[in-house]
MITI-965788 format. One record per residue: residue in three letters; x, y, z of N, C-alpha, C in turn. Coordinates in steps of 0.05 Angstrom, whole numbers, padded with zeros to 5 digits, always signed. Layout:
alaXYZXYZXYZ/...
END
This chain:
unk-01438-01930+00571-01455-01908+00562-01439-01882+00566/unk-01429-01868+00548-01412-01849+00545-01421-01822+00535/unk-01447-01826+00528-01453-01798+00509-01490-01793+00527/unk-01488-01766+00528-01522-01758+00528-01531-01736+00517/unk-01556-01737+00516-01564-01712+00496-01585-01700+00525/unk-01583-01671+00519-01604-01654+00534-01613-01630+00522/unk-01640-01642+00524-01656-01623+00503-01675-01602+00524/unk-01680-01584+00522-01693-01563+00538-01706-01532+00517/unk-01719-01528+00529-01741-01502+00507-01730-01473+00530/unk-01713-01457+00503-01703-01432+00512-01716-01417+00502/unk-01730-01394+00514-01754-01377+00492-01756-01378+00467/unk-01776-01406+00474-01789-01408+00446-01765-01429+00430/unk-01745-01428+00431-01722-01453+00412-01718-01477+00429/unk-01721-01493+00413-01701-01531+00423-01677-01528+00424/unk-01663-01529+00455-01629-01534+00437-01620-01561+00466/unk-01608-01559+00440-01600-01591+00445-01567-01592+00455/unk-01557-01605+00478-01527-01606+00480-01525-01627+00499/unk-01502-01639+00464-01481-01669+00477-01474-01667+00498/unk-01460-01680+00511-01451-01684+00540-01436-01719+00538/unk-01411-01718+00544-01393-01736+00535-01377-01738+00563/unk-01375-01772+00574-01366-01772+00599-01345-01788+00591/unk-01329-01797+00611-01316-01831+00613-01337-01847+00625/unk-01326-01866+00614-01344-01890+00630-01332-01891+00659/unk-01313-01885+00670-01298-01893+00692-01321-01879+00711/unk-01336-01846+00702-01348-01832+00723-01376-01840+00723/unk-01377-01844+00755-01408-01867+00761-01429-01833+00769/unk-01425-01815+00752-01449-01794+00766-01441-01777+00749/unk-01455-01772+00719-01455-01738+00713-01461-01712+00713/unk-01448-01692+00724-01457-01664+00720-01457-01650+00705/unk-01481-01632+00702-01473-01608+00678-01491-01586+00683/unk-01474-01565+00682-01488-01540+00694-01500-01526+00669/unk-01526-01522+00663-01535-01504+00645-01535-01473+00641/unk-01531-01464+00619-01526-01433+00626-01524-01429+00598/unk-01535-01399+00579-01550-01387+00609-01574-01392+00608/unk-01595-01374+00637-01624-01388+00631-01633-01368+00637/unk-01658-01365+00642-01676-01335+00649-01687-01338+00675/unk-01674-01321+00697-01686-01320+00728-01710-01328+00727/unk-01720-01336+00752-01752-01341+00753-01764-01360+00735/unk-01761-01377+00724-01769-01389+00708-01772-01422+00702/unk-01789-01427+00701-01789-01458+00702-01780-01472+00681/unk-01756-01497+00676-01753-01512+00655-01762-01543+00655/unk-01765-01547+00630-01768-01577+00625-01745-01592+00613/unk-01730-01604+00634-01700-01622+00621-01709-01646+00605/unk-01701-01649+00583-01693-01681+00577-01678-01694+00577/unk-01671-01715+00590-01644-01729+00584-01650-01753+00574/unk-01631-01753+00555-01627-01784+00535-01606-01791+00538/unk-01608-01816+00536-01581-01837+00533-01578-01853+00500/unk-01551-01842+00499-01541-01852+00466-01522-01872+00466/unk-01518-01891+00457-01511-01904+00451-01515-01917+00425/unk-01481-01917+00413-01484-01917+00385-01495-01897+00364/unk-01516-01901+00348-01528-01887+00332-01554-01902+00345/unk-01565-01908+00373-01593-01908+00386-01597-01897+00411/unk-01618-01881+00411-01632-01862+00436-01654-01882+00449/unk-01637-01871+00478-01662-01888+00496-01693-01865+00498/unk-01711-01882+00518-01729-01859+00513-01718-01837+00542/unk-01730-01817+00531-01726-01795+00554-01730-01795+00579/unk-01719-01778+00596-01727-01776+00626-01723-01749+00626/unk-01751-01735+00630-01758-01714+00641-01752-01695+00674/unk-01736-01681+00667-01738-01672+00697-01752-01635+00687/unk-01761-01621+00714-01770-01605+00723-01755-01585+00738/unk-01741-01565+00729-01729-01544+00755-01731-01518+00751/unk-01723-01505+00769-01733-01471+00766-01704-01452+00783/unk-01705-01437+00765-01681-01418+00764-01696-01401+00787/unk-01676-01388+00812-01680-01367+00829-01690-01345+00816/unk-01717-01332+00820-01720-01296+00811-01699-01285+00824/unk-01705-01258+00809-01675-01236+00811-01685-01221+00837/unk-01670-01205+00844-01671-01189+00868-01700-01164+00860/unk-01711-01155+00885-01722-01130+00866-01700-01109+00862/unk-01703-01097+00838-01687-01081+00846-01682-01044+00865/unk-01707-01041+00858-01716-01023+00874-01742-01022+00887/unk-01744-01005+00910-01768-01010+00926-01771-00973+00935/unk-01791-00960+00925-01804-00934+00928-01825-00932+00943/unk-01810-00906+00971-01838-00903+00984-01851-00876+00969/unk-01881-00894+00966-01893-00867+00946-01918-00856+00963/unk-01917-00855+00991-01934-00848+01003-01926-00856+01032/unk-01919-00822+01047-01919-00829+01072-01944-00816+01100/unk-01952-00820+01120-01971-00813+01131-01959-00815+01160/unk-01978-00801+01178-01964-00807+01207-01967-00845+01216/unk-01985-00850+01205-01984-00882+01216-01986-00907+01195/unk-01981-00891+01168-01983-00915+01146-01955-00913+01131/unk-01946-00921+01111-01937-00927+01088-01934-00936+01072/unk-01928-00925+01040-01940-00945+01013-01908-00956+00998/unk-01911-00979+00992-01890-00993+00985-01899-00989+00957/unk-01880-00986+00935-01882-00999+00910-01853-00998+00899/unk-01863-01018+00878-01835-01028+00862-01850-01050+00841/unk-01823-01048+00818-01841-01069+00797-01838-01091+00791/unk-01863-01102+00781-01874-01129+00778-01858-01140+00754/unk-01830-01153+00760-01811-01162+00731-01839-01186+00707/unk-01846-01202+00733-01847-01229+00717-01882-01235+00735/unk-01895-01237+00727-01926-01241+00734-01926-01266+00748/unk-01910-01288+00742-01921-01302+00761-01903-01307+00779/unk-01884-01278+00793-01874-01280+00813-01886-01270+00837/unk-01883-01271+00862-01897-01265+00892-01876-01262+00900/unk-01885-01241+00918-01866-01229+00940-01874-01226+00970/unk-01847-01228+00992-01852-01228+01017-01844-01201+01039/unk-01861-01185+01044-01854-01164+01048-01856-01168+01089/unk-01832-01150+01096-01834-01155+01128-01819-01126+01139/unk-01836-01127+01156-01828-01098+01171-01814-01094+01197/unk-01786-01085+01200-01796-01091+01234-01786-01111+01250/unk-01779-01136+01232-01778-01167+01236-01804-01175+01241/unk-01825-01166+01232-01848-01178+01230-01858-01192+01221/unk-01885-01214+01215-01884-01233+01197-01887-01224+01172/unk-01873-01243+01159-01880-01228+01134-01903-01223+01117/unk-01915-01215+01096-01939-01209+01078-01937-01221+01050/unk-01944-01238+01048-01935-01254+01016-01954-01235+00995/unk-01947-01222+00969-01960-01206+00962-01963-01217+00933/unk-01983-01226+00919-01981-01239+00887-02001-01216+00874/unk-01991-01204+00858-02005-01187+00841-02004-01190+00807/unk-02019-01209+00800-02017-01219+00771-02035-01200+00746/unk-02041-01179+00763-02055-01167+00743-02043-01137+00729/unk-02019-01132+00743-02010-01110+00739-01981-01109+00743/unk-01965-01086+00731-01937-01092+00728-01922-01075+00747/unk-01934-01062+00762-01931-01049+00786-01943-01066+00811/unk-01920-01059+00837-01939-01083+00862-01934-01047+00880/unk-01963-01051+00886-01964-01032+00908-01976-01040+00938/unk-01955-01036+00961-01974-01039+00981-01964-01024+01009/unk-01996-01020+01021-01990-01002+01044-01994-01012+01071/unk-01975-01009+01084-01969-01020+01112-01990-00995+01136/unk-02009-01004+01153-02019-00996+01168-02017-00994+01199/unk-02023-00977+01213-02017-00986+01241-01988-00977+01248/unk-01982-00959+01245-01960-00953+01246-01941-00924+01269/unk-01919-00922+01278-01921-00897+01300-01907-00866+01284/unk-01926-00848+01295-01915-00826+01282-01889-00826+01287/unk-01874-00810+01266-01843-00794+01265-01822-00825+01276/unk-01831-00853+01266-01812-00874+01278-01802-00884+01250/unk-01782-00895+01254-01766-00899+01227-01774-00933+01231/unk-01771-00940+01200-01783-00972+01196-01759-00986+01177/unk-01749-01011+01181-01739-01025+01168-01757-01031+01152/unk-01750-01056+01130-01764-01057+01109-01747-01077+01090/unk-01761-01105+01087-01750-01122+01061-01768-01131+01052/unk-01753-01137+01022-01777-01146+00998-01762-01167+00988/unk-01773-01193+00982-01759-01220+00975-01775-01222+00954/unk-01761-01232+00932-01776-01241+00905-01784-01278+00903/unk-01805-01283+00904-01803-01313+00908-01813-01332+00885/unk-01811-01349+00881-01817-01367+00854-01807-01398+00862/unk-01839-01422+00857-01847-01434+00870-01830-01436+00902/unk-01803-01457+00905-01793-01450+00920-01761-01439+00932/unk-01759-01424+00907-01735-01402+00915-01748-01376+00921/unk-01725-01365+00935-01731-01332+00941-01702-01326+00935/unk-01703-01296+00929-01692-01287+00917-01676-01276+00945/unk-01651-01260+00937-01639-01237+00959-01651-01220+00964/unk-01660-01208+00984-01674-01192+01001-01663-01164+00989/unk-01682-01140+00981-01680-01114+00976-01684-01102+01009/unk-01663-01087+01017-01670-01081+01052-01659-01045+01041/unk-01694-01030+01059-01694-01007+01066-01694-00997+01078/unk-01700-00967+01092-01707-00956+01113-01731-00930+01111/unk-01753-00928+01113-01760-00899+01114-01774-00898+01146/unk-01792-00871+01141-01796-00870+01174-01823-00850+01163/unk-01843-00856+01186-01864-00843+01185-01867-00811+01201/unk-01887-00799+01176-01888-00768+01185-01890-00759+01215/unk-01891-00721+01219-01885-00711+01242-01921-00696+01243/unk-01936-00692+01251-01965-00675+01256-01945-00645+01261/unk-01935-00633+01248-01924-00599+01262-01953-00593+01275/unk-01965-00595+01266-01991-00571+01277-02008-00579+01304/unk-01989-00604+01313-02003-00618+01338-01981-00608+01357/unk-01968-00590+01347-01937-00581+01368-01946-00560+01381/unk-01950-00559+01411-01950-00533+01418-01923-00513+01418/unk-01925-00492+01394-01909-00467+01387-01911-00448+01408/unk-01889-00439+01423-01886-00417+01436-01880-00385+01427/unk-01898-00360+01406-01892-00351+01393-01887-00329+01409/unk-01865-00311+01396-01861-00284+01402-01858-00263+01381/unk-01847-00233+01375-01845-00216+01359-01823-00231+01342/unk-01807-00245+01362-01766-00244+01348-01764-00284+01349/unk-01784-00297+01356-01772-00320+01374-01802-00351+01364/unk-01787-00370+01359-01809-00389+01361-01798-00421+01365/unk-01814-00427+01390-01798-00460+01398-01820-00466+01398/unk-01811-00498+01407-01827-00518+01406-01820-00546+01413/unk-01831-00566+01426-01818-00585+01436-01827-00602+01417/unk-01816-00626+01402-01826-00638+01368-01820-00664+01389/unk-01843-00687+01381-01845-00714+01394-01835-00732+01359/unk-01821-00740+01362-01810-00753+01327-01776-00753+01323/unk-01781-00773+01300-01757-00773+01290-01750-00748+01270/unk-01723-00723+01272-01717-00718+01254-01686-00706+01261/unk-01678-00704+01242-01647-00685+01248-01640-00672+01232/unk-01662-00646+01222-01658-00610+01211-01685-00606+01209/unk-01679-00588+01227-01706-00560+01230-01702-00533+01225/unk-01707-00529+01201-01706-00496+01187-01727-00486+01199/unk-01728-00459+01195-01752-00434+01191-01740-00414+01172/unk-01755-00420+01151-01752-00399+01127-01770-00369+01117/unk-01773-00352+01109-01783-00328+01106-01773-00323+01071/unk-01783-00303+01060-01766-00301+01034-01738-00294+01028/unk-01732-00282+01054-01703-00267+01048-01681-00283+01068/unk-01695-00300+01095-01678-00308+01104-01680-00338+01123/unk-01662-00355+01126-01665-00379+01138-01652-00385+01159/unk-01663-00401+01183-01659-00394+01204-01653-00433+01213/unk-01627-00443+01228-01633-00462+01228-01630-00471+01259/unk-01648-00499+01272-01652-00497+01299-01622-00517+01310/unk-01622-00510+01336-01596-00532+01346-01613-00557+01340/unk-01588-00590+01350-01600-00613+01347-01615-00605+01367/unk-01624-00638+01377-01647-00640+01398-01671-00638+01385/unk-01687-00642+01413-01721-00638+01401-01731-00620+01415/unk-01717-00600+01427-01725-00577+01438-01726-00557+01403/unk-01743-00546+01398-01736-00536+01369-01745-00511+01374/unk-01716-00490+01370-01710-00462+01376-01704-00438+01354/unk-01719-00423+01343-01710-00401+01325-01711-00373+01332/unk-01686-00362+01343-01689-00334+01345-01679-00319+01332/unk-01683-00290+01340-01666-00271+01311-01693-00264+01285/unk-01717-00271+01293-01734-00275+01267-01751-00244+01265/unk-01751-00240+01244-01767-00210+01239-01794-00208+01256/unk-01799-00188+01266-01826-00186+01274-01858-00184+01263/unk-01868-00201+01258-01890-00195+01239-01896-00213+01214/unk-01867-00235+01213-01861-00247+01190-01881-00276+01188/unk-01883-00293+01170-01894-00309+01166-01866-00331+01159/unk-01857-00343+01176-01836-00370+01164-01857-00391+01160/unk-01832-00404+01147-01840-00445+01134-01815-00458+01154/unk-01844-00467+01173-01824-00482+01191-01828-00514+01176/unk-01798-00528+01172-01789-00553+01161-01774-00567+01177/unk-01781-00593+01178-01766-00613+01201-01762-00638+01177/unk-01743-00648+01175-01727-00667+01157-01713-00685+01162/unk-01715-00703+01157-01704-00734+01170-01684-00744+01145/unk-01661-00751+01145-01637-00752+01122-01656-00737+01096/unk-01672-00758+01073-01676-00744+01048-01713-00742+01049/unk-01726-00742+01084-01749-00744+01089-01758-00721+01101/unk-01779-00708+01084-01783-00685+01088-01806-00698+01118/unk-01803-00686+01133-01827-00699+01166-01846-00679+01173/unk-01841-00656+01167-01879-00640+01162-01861-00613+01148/unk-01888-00595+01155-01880-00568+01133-01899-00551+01157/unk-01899-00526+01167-01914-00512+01178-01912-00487+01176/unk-01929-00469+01169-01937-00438+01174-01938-00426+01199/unk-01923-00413+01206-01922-00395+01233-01917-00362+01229/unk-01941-00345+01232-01936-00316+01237-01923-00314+01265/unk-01904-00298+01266-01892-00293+01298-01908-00267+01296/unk-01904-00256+01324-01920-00237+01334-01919-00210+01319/unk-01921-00193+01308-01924-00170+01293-01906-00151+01323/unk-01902-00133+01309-01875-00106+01328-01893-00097+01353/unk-01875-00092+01373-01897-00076+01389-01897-00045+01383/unk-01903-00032+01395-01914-00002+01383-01900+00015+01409/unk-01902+00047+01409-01900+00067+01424-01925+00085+01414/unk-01936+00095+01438-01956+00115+01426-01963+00141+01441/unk-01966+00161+01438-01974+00186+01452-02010+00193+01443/unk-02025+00208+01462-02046+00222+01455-02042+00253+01455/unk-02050+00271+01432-02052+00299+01429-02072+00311+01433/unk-02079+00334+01445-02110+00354+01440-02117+00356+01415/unk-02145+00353+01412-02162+00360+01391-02184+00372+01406/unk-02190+00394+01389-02226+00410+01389-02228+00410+01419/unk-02214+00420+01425-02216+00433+01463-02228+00412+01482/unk-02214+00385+01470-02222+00360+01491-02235+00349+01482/unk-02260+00353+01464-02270+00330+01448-02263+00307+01428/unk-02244+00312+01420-02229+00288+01405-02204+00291+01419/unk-02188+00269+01405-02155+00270+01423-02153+00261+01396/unk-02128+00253+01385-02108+00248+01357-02083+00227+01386/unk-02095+00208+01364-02064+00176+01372-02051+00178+01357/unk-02033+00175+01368-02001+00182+01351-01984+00164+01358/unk-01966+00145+01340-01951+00123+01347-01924+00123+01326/unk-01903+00107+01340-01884+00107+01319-01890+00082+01298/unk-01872+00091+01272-01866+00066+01253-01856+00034+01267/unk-01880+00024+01265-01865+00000+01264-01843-00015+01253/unk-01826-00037+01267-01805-00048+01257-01818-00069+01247/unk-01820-00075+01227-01825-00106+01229-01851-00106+01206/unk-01864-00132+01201-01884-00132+01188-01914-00135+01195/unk-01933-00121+01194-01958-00111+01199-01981-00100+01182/unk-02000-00114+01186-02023-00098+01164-02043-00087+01170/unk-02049-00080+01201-02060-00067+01212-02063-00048+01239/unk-02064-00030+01249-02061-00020+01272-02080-00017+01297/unk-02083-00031+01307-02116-00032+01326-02112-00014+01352/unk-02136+00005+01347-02127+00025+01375-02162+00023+01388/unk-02157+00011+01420-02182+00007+01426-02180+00032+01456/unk-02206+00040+01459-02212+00070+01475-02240+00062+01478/unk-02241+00067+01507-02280+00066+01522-02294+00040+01506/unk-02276+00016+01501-02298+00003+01492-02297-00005+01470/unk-02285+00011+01450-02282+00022+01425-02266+00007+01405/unk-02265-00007+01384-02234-00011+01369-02232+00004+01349/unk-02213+00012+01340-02210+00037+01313-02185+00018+01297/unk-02187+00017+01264-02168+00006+01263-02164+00016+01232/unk-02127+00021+01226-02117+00039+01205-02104+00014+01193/unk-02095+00021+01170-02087-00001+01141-02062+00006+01150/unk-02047-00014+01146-02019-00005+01138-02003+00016+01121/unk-02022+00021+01104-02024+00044+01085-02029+00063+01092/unk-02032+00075+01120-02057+00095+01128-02031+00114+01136/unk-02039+00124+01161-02020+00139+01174-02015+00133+01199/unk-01994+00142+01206-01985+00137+01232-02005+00151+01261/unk-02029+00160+01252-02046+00169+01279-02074+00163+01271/unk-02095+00171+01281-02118+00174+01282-02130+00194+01308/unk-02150+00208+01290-02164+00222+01302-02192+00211+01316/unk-02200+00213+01341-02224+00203+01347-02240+00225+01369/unk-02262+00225+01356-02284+00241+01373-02302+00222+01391/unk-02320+00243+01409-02342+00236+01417-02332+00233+01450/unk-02316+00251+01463-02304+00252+01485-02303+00274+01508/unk-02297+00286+01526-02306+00304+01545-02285+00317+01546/unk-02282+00344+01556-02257+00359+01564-02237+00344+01594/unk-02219+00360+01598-02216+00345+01620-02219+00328+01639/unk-02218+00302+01619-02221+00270+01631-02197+00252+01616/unk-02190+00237+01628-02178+00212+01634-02179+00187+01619/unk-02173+00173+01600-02179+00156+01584-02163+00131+01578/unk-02170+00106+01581-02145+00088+01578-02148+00085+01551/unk-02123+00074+01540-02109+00069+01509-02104+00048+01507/unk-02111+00033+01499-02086+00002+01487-02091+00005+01455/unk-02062+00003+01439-02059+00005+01419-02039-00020+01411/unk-02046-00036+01395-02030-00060+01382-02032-00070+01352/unk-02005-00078+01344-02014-00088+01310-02021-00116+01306/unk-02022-00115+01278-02032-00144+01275-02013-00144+01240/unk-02018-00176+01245-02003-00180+01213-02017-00201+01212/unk-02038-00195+01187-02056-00214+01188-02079-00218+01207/unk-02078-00248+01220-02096-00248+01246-02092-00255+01276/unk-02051-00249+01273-02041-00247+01282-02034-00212+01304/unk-02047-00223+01329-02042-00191+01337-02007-00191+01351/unk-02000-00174+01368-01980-00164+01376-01985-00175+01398/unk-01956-00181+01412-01932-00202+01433-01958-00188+01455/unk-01953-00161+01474-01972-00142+01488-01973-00127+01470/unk-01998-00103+01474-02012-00080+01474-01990-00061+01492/unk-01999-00043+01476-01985-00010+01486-02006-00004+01497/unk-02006-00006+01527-02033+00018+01550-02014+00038+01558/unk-02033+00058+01558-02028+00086+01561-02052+00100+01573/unk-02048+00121+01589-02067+00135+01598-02071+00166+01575/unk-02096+00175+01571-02100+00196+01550-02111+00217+01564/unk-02104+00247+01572-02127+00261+01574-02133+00281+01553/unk-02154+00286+01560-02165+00311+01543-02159+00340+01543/unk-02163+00354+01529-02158+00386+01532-02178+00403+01556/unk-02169+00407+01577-02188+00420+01601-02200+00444+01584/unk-02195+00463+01571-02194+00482+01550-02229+00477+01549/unk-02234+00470+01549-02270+00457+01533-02290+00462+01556/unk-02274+00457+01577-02304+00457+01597-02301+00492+01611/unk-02272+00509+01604-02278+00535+01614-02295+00546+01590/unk-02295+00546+01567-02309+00556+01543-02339+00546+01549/unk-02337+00523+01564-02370+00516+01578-02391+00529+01595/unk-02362+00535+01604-02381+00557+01631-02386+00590+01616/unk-02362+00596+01599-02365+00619+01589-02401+00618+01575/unk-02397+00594+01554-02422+00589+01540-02449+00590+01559/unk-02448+00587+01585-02474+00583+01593-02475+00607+01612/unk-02451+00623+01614-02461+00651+01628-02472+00662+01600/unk-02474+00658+01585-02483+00677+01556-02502+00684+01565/unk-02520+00667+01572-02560+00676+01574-02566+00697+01596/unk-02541+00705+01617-02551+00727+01637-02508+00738+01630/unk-02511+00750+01608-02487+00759+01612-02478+00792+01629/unk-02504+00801+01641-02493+00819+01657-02483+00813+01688/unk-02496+00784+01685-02491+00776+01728-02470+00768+01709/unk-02456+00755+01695-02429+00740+01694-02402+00770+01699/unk-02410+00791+01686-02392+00814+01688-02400+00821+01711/unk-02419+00828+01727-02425+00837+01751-02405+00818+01773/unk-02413+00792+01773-02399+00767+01794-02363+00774+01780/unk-02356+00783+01757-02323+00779+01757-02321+00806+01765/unk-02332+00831+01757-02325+00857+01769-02328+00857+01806/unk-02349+00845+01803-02345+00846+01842-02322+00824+01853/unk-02317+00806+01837-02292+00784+01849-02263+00799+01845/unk-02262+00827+01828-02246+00842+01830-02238+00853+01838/unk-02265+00865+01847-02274+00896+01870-02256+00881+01891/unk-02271+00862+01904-02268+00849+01932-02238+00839+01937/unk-02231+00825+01909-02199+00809+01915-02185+00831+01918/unk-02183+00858+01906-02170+00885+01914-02165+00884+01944/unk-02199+00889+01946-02195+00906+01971-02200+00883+02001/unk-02207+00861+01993-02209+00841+02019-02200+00818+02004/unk-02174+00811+02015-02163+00784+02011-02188+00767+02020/unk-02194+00763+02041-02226+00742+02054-02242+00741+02033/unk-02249+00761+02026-02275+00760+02010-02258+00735+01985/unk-02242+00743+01971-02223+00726+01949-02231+00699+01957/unk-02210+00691+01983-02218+00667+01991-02238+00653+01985/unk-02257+00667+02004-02286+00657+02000-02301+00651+01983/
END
C-alpha cells in the first residue's frame, strides 16, 4: 500500500492531498499546513490501491489558538482592576492569573470584546498579570503584563506652608511633580514627597506617576503671603485706618479682625481700611491675614493699635461748655497760683 488520499474541509473547500510512501516505511507522516489557529478539523484518510479506495478513517484534531495579542488596562482603582482585550474566535476561553494565583477561566461567547475586573486588591501595589488563550485542550503562549493599583492623594496628610508642601505617600510610584501655570516643581525619589521654592498663595496639581501610570492627581492651595501692617489716627481716636504692605504672592482677600470684629477687602480694594466705632486713647489688638480662596495665611500679623488721645482732651473741653465761666475761672486761677506758688501747681 503505497498511496493515500487526505481529504479535510478548509473554510468552506474539500481539498484533497496524495501522499505517496515506500512500502519499506512501516509508519506515515504528514504535516498539514496551512490551517487556521484554534480550530477544529475533520481528517480523512483513505487507502488506494490501484484505481480502489478503502473506506475512510476519520480522525479529529485541533490547531493551538494564537496568543492574545494585547491585553488593556481600561480601568484602574485603589483595590480593583479591569482587564480587556479581544475576543479573536468565540469559541475560545481564556485563563487569566494574577499574582501566581489560581487562575480564572473566562468564556465570553456573546461578545467580541472579553472584559474583566479583578477585585480585592492593595492600594499603590503593582500586579503581574497573564492571559492564556485556550481551545478544547491547547493553550496558547501566555500574554504577561504588569500594571499596579491607584494612590488615595487626598488620604495623605499634606504639610502646607506659604513657599513649601510635603507629604509622606504610602504606594508605589517614581515621579512626583507639583505644577502651577507658569511653573513645575519636581520632588526627590523616596516617599518622603517634598516641594519647595513654590509661590505663595498658588494653587499646584500635585501628580505622582508610576512608569506610564498616572497614581492620583491632587489640588493643593499653599498658604497665601504673610502681611506687614501699621495702624494710623483717624477723627481724634475714633476710627484708626489699617494700613499694610502689597502682598507677594497670590491672594483674594484681606481679613483684618479688631474687638471681635472681621473686616474684609477684595483684592481689588486697597491696601488699608478705615474702621470706626472706637475710643480716644485706648489700646487695641490687630490680627490681620490673607486668604486665597479658603485658604487663609501660614500666621496672622498681631499688632497692637492705639488711638488718637486728641479726642478725650476735646472731651473735657466739650463738657466744660455748659459752665464755661468756672472752666476760665479754674485755668485763670491755675495760672494765678502756678505763678505765684509752685504748691498750689502741684496740688
Amino acid at each position: 500500500m503505497s498511496t493515500y488520499l487526505l481529504q479535510y474541509d478548509f473554510n468552506g473547500s474539500n481539498r484533497v492531498t496524495n501522499i505517496s510512501t515506500s512500502s519499506e516505511n512501516t509508519s506515515v507522516q504528514h504535516v498539514v499546513s496551512p490551517l487556521t489557529a484554534g480550530k477544529q478539523y475533520n481528517f480523512m484518510v483513505i487507502t488506494v490501491f490501484k484505481e480502489v479506495n478503502s473506506t475512510g478513517d476519520s480522525i479529529l484534531a485541533e490547531t493551538v489558538p494564537t496568543k492574545v495579542p494585547l491585553v488593556n488596562v481600561t480601568e484602574r482603582s485603589l483595590t480593583s482592576i479591569t482587564l480587556e482585550w479581544e475576543n479573536v474566535d468565540k469559541g475560545w476561553s481564556y485563563a487569566l492569573q494574577i499574582n501566581d494565583s489560581d487562575k480564572v477561566v473566562i468564556k465570553d461567547e456573546s461578545s467580541y470584546i472579553v472584559s474583566h475586573s479583578v477585585t480585592s486588591l492593595q492600594p499603590g501595589t503593582a500586579y503581574k498579570f497573564s492571559v492564556i488563550t485556550m481551545f478544547h485542550k491547547h493553550n496558547s503562549t501566555a500574554y504577561e503584563g504588569l500594571t499596579v493599583t491607584a494612590i488615595d492623594c487626598t488620604s495623605v496628610t499634606w504639610h502646607v506652608t506659604n513657599s513649601s508642601i510635603q507629604g509622606m505617600v504610602e504606594g508605589l510610584f517614581s515621579n512626583a511633580t507639583a505644577s502651577n501655570v507658569s511653573q513645575t516643581h519636581v520632588s526627590p525619589g523616596g516617599r518622603n514627597v517634598s516641594f519647595t521654592g513654590l509661590y505663595p498663595g498658588a494653587t499646584y496639581e500635585v501628580s505622582l506617576v508610576y512608569e506610564r501610570y498616572e497614581q492620583c492627581r491632587h489640588s493643593l492651595t499653599i498658604s497665601p503671603p504673610d502681611l506687614q501692617a501699621r495702624c494710623d489716627y483717624m477723627a481724634s481716636g475714633y476710627s484708626v485706618l489699617i494700613v499694610w504692605n502689597k502682598p507677594d504672592g497670590v491672594w483674594t482677600e484681606i481679613e483684618v479682625n479688631v474687638t471681635g470684629k472681621t473686616y474684609t477687602v477684595s483684592e481689588k480694594g486697597e491696601q488699608q481700611i478705615s474702621i470706626s466705632g472706637f475710643l480716644p486713647a485706648k489700646t487695641y489688638e490687630v490680627s490681620i491675614g490673607s486668604l486665597s480662596g479658603t485658604v487663609r495665611s501660614y500666621e496672622p500679623y498681631v499688632f497692637s493699635c492705639s488711638t488718637d488721645p486728641r479726642g478725650e482732651f476735646e472731651m473735657n473741653i466739650l463738657l466744660c461748655g455748659n459752665s464755661i465761666s468756672v472752666c476760665f475761672l479754674m485755668l485763670n486761677c491755675n495760672n494765678i497760683f502756678s505763678s505765684l506758688c509752685p504748691v498750689w501747681h502741684c496740688l
